[in-house]
C-alpha angles and dihedrals in degrees: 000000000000117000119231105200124212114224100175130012112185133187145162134245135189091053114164096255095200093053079038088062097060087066091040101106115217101210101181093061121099105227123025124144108243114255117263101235118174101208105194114220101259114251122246089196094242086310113132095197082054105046093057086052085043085049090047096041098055095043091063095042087054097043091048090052095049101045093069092061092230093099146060126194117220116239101268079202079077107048119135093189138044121233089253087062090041084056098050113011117010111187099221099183087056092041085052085063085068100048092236112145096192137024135200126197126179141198128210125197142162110264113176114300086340141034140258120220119194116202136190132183121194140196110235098204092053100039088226140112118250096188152352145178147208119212138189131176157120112310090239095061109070105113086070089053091054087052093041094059094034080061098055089045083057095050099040088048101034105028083235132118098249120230114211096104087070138109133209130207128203150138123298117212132199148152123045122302093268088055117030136168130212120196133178107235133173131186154152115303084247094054089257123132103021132185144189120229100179143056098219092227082121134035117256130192145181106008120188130183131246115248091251086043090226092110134035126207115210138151119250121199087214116209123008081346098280098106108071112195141166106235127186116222111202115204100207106045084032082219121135125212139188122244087228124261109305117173119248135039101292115207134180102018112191141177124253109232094254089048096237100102136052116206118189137127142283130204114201131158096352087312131100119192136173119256137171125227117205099217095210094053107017082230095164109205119191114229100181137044121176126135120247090356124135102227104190142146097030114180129183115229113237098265086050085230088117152028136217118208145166119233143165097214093117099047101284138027109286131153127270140187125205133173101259089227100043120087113240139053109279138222123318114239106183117076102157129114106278141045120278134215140163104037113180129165132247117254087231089058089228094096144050110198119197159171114263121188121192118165107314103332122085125206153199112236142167130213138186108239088244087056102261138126097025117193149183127221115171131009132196155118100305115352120165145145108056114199125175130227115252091259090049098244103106139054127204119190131155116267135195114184093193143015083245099039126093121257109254140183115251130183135193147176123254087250086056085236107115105051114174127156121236118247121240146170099252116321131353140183147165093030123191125200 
C-alpha cells in the first residue's frame, strides 16, 4: 500500500466556539438540513498534467462529501473566487451571498517524479480557517489524497473520524442461480480500485477484516465445495492459509479487537457452540456450552470485554451478550417480535446492529449492548449482513429488493435518514468495511 506523507498539517486555534457551533453537524440527530460548502475547483498552476489531477482530485472530494448526506455542495456555477484567491485572500462576505457557510480551495503542483496538493477550509461566519493540509505523493495515488482531505473536511465539520480512505471487502457474485460464482473481492469505500482475491473455483462467505485491515478472515467450501475452512487471506503477501483441520462445519469467523484471537462458530453432532482460536498457536477454547443450541455471529465489543452473539437457546434466534472471559451463555438482549441474526458492535462501542426477520420482511436495526432503544433502519425483501464504518456512523448490509431482483450493496446512516446503494461491479454480498 502506497504512504502518503504529511508534510504540513495546519490548523487554527482561538475559533469563536459559540459561531463554530452553527457548522458542528449533529448526526445523530433525524432531521438536519445538509451544510452549504463551496468547494473551489482546485488550481494546476497552468499545468496541464496538473489541472486534470486538480479536476480529478476535487470531483472525488465533493462526491465523498455528498454521498454521506451531511453535506451540499454549492452551484460552481456560482463561485465568485478561484481556488488561487481561496488560497490567499477568500472574500467571506461575497462567499455569505451564497449561503455558503464554508468554503475549501486547493492548489496542485509538480513535485519530483509526483505532485504536491495544499489544501484550506475555512469557516465562513468566523472568517477563519479550521484546517489545512500539505500533501505530497506518487502521481498515481491520488485518489487516496482526494479521500484523505475529504476526511479531514468530515472531522473538522462533524467532530467525527471521517471514513472515505477505507476500503470494504466483500463477496462478488455472478452467473445464474444454478451456477453461481463467489468471489472474494476488496475496494475502495467509493467503489473505486477493485480487485479480485479469489479465483471462484470455491464458494466463499462472510469475510471480515483484521483490526489493523491487513488480513481478512473468511470460510471457504474447499473443493467442490465439500471441504468448509476458515482461511486467512493476508493483503500484503497476497498468500492464503488454512486455520488447520477442526472437526465440525465452522461459520462466522471474526477478529478479536487486539487481532490475536478468531471467534467464530462451530456446528458438531446437532450443537453449535461458540469457540476462540488463538492464531499463533491454533489453541481452540470453547465459550459456549449449551445442548441442542445454535451459537453464531459472534462479535467481540471494542474493548474485547465482551461478546455479542444470536442464538436459539430460548426457542428462537435472539441476541445475547455475554463477558468474553466468564464460562456460560449471558443475558439475552433482544425481546421484539421477530428473529434475530448477524449482531456486530459498533466501533464506538455505544451501539449492536443487527438482522431482524418478521414474517416475510428483513430488516436493519440497531440495538444498545444492555437491550434498549431498539431501532429499524432499513426494511425489504432480503436484507442481511450488517457491517459498520470504521467511525461508527454508517452501516453497510446486502440488500435484494426483490426475488428477481440482483444482490446489491446498501448503506445507511444510524438515523436511518441517508440510504444509497454501493456501487459493484455485478453482484455483491456480506461486505465488510
Amino acid at each position: 500500500m502506497k504512504k502518503v506523507v504529511f508534510l504540513t498539517f495546519l490548523m487554527v486555534v482561538g475559533l469563536i466556539l459559540p459561531v463554530q457551533a452553527e457548522l458542528r453537524i449533529d448526526v445523530t440527530e433525524g432531521i438536519f438540513k445538509p451544510i452549504p460548502i463551496a468547494i473551489t475547483p482546485f488550481s494546476g498552476g497552468g499545468d496541464a498534467e496538473m489541472t486534470k489531477l486538480a479536476q480529478d482530485i476535487t470531483s472525488v472530494i465533493v462526491s465523498d462529501l455528498e454521498s454521506c448526506g451531511l453535506f451540499k455542495v454549492v452551484d460552481p456555477a456560482a463561485y465568485i473566487q478561484s481556488a488561487n484567491d481561496v488560497m490567499t485572500n477568500p472574500r467571506f462576505a461575497d462567499w455569505r451571498l451564497l449561503h455558503a457557510e464554508a468554503l475549501v480551495g486547493g492548489l496542485i503542483r509538480r513535485q519530483g517524479s509526483g505532485f504536491q496538493v495544499d489544501f484550506r477550509l475555512f469557516d465562513i461566519f468566523t472568517e477563519s480557517q479550521l484546517t489545512g493540509l500539505s500533501l505530497n505523493t506518487e502521481a498515481n495515488n491520488w485518489r487516496r489524497v482526494a479521500h484523505k482531505i475529504a476526511d479531514e473536511v468530515y472531522e473538522k465539520l462533524t467532530g467525527d473520524k471521517g471514513y472515505f480512505d477505507t476500503r470494504i471487502v466483500y463477496i462478488h457474485e455472478s452467473g445464474t442461480e444454478m451456477k453461481r460464482k463467489y468471489r472474494l473481492a476488496i475496494m475502495d469505500q467509493d467503489g473505486e480500485s477493485h480487485q479480485f482475491l479469489s479465483s471462484g473455483e470455491s464458494i466463499v462467505h462472510t469475510p471480515r477484516f483484521s483490526p489493523d485491515r491487513t488480513k481478512i478472515a473468511y470460510m471457504n467450501f474447499g473443493k467442490n465445495n465439500k471441504e468448509p475452512n476458515l482461511h486467512i487471506f493476508d493483503l500484503q503477501t497476497g498468500q492464503t492459509s488454512s486455520l488447520g483441520a477442526v472437526h465440525g462445519l465452522k461459520l462466522t469467523p471474526r477478529f478479536s479487537p487486539d487481532g490475536n484471537t478468531v471467534i467464530l462458530s462451530i456446528a458438531e453432532k446437532g450443537t453449535t457452540s461458540l469457540y476462540t482460536m488463538d492464531l499463533a498457536t491454533k489453541q481452540m477454547t470453547k465459550m459456549t456450552t449449551s445442548s441442542g443450541a445454535i451459537d453464531v455471529s459472534p462479535c467481540y465489543s471494542p474493548d474485547g470485554r465482551q461478546i455479542v452473539y444470536s442464538s436459539d437457546r430460548g426457542g428462537k434466534p435472539q441476541l445475547y451478550v455475554k463477558n468474553a472471559g466468564d464460562p456460560g451463555e449471558g443475558a439475552r438482549i433482544s425481546f421484539g417480535a421477530g428473529l434475530y441474526h448477524n449482531p456486530v458492535w459498533s466501533p464506538r462501542g455505544d451501539l449492536i446492529a443487527f438482522t431482524k426477520q418478521k414474517g416475510g420482511v428483513f430488516s436493519i436495526g440497531v440495538i444498545r449492548p444492555d437491550g434498549s432503544g431498539e431501532r429499524l433502519l432499513d426494511s425489504g425483501y432480503l436484507l442481511e449482513g450488517p457491517s459498520w464504518s470504521p467511525n461508527g456512523r454508517e452501516i453497510i448490509y446486502t440488500h435484494q429488493a426483490s426475488s428477481r431482483s440482483k444482490v446489491a450493496l446498501t448503506c445507511v446512516d444510524i438515523v436511518g435518514f441517508n440510504k444509497r446503494k454501493i456501487k459493484v461491479p455485478g453482484e455483491g454480498s456480506y461486505p465488510t468495511w
